[in-house]
N, CA, C and O atoms as a GROMACS GRO file, in nm:
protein
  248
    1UNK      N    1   0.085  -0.117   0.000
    1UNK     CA    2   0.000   0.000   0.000
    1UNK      C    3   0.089   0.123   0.000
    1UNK      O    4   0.187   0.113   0.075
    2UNK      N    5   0.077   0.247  -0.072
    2UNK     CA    6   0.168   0.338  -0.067
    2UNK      C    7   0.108   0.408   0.061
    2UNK      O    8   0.015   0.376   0.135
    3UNK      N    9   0.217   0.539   0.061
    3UNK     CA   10   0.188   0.579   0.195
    3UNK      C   11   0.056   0.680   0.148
    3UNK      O   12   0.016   0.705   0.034
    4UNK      N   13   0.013   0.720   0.258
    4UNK     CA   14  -0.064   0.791   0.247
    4UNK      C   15  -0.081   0.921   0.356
    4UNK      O   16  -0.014   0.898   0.456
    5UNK      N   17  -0.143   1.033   0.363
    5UNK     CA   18  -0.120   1.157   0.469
    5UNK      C   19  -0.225   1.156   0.546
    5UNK      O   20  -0.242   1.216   0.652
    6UNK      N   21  -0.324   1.057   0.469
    6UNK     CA   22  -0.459   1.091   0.578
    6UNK      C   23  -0.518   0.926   0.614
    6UNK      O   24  -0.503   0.838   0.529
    7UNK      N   25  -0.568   0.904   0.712
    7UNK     CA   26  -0.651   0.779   0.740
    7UNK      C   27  -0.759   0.746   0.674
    7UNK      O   28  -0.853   0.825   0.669
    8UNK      N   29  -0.766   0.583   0.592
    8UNK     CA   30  -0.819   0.575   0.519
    8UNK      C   31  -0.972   0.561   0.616
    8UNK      O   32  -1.078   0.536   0.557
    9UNK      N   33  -0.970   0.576   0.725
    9UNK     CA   34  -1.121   0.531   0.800
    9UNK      C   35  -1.170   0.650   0.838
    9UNK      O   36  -1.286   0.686   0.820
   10UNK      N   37  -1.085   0.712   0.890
   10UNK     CA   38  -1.184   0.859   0.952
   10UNK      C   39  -1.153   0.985   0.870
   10UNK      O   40  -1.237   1.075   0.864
   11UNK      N   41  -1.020   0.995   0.799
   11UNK     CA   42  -0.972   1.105   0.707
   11UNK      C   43  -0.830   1.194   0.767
   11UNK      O   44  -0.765   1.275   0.702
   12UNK      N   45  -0.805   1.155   0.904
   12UNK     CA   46  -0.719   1.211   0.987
   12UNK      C   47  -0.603   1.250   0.917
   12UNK      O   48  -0.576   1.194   0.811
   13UNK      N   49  -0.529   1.342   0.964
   13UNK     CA   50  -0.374   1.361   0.923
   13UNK      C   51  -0.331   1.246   1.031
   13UNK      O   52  -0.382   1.228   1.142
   14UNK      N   53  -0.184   1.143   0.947
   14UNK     CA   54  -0.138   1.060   0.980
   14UNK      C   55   0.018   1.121   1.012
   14UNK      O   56   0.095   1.138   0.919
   15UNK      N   57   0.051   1.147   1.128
   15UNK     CA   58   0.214   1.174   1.130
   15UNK      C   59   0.293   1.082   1.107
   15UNK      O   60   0.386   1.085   1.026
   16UNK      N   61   0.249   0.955   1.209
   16UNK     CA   62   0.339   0.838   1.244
   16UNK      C   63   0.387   0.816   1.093
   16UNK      O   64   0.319   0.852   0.997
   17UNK      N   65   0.558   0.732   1.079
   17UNK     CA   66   0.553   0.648   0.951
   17UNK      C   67   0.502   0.527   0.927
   17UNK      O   68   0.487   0.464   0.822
   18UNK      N   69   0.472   0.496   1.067
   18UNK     CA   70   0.418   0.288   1.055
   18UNK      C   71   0.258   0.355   1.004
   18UNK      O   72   0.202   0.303   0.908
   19UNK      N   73   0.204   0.455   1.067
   19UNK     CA   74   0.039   0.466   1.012
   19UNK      C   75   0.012   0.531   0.863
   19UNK      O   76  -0.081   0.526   0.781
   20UNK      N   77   0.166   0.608   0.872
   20UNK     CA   78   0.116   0.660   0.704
   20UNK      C   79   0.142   0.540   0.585
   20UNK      O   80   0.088   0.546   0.475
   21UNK      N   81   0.227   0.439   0.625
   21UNK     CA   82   0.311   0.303   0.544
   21UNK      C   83   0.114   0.225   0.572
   21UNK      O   84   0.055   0.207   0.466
   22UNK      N   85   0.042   0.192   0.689
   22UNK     CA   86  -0.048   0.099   0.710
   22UNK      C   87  -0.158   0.188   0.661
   22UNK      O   88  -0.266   0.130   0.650
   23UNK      N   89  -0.157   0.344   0.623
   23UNK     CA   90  -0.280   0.391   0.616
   23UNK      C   91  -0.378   0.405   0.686
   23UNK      O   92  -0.484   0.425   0.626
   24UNK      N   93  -0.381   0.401   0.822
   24UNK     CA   94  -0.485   0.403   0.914
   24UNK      C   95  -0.394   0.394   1.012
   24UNK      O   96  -0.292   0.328   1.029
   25UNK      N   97  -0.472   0.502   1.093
   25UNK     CA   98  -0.429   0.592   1.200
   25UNK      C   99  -0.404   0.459   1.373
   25UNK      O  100  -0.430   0.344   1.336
   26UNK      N  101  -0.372   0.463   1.490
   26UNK     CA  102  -0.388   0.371   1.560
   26UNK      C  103  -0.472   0.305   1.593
   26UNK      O  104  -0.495   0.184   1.601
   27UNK      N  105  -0.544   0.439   1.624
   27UNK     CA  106  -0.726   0.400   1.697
   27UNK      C  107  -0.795   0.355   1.598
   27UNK      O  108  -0.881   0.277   1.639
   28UNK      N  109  -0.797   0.370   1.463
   28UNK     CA  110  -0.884   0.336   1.341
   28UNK      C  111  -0.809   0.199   1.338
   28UNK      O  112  -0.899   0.116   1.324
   29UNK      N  113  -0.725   0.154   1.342
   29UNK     CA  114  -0.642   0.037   1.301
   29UNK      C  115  -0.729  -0.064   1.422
   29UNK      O  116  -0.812  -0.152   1.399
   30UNK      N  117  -0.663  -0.002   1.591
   30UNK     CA  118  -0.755  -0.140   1.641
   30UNK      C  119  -0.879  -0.151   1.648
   30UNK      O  120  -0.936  -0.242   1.707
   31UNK      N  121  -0.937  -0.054   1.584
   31UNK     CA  122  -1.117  -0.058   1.562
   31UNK      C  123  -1.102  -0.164   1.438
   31UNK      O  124  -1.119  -0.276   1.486
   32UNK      N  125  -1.088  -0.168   1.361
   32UNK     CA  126  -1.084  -0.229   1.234
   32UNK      C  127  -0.973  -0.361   1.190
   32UNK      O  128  -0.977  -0.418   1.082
   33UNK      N  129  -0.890  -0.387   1.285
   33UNK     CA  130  -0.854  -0.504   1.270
   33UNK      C  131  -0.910  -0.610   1.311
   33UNK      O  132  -0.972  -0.622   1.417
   34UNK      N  133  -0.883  -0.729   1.194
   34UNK     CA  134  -0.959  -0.846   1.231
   34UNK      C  135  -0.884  -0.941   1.333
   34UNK      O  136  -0.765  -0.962   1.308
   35UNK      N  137  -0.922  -0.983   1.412
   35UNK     CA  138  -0.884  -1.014   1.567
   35UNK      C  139  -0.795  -1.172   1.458
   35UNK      O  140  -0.824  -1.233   1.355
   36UNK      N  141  -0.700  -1.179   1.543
   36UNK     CA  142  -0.611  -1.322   1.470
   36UNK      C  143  -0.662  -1.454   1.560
   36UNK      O  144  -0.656  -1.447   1.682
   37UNK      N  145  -0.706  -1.560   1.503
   37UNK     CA  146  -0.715  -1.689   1.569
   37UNK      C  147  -0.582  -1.748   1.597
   37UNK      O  148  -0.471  -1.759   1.546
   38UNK      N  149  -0.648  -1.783   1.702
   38UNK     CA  150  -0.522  -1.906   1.783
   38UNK      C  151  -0.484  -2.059   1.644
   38UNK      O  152  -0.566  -2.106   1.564
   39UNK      N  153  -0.336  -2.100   1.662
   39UNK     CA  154  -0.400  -2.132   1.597
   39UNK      C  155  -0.382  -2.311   1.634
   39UNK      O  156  -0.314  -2.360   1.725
   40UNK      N  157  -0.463  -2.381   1.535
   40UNK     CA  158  -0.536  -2.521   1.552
   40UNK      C  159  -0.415  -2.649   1.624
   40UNK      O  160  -0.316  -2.706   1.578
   41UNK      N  161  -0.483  -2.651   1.750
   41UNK     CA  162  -0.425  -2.783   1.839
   41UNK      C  163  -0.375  -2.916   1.807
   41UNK      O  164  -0.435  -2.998   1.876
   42UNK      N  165  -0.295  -2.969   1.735
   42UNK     CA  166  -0.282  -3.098   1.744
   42UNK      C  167  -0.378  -3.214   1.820
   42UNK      O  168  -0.320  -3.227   1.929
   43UNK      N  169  -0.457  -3.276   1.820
   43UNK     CA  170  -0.545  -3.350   1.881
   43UNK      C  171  -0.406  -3.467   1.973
   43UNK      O  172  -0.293  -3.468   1.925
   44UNK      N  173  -0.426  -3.521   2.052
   44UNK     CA  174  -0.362  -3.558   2.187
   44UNK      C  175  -0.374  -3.716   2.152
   44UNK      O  176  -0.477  -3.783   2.162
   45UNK      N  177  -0.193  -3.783   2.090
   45UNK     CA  178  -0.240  -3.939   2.066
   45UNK      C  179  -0.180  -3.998   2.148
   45UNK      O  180  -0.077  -3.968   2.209
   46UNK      N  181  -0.279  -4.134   2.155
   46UNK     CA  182  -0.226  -4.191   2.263
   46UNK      C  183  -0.118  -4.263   2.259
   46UNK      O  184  -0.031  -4.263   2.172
   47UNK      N  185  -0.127  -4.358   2.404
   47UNK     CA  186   0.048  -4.389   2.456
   47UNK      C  187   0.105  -4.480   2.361
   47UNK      O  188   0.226  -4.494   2.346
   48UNK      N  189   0.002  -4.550   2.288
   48UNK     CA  190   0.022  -4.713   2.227
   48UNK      C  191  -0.059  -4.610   2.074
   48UNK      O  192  -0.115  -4.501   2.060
   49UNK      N  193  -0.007  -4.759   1.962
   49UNK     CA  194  -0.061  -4.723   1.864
   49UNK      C  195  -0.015  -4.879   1.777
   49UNK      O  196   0.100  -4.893   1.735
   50UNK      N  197  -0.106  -4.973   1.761
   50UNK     CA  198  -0.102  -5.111   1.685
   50UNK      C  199  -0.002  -5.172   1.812
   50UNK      O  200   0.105  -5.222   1.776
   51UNK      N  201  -0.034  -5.169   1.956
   51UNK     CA  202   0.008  -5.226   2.070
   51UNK      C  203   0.181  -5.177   2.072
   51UNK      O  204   0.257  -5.255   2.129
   52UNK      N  205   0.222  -5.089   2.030
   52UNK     CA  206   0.371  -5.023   2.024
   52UNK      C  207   0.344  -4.885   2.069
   52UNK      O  208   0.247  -4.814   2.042
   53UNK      N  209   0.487  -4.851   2.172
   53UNK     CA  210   0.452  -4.711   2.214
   53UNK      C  211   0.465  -4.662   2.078
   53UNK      O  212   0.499  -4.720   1.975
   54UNK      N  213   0.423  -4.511   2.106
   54UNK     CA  214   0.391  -4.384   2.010
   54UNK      C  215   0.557  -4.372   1.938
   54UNK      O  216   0.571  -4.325   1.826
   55UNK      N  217   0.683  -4.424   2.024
   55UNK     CA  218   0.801  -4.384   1.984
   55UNK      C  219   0.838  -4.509   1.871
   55UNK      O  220   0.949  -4.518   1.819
   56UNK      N  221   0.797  -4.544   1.861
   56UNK     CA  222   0.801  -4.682   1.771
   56UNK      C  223   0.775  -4.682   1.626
   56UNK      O  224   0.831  -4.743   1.534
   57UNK      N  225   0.683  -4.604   1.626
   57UNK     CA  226   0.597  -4.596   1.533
   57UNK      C  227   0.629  -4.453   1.451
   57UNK      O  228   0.657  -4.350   1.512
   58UNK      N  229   0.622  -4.458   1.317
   58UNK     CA  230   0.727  -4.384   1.240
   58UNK      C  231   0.604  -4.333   1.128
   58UNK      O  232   0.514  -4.409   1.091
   59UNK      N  233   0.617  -4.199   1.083
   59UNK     CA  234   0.495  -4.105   1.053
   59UNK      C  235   0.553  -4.054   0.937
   59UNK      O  236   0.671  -4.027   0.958
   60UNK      N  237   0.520  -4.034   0.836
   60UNK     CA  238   0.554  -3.957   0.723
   60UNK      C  239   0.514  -3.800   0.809
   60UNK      O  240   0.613  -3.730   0.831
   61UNK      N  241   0.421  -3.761   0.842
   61UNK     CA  242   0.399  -3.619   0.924
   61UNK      C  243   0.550  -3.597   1.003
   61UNK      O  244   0.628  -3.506   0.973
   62UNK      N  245   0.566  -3.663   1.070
   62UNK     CA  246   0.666  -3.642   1.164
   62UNK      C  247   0.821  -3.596   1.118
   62UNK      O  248   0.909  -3.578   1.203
   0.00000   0.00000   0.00000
């Protein structure tokens, strides 16, 4: 995004360089950012797997 002098949300003069580089001012930024998800858990395997511990057992993933 090029820079810009004013906020693209409310119209503000932008001094900062990180807000004139992001285009939106601070307060307009955390009004309008989309909140980030956590992200997705590995599901929890168990101790054994075909009666062999988990260390045994050999995963293309892994």
């Amino acid at each position: 995004m090029a820079e810009s002098p004013r906020c693209a949300v409310c119209g503000r003069a932008l001094r900062d360089p990180a807000s004139r580089a992001r285009g939106t001012g601070p307060v307009c930024d955390r009004k309008t950012r989309i909140p980030r998800l956590p992200a997705p858990r590995r599901p929890a395997l168990p101790p054994y797997v075909d009666g062999r511990p988990i260390d045994d057992v050999t995963s293309p993933l892994f």
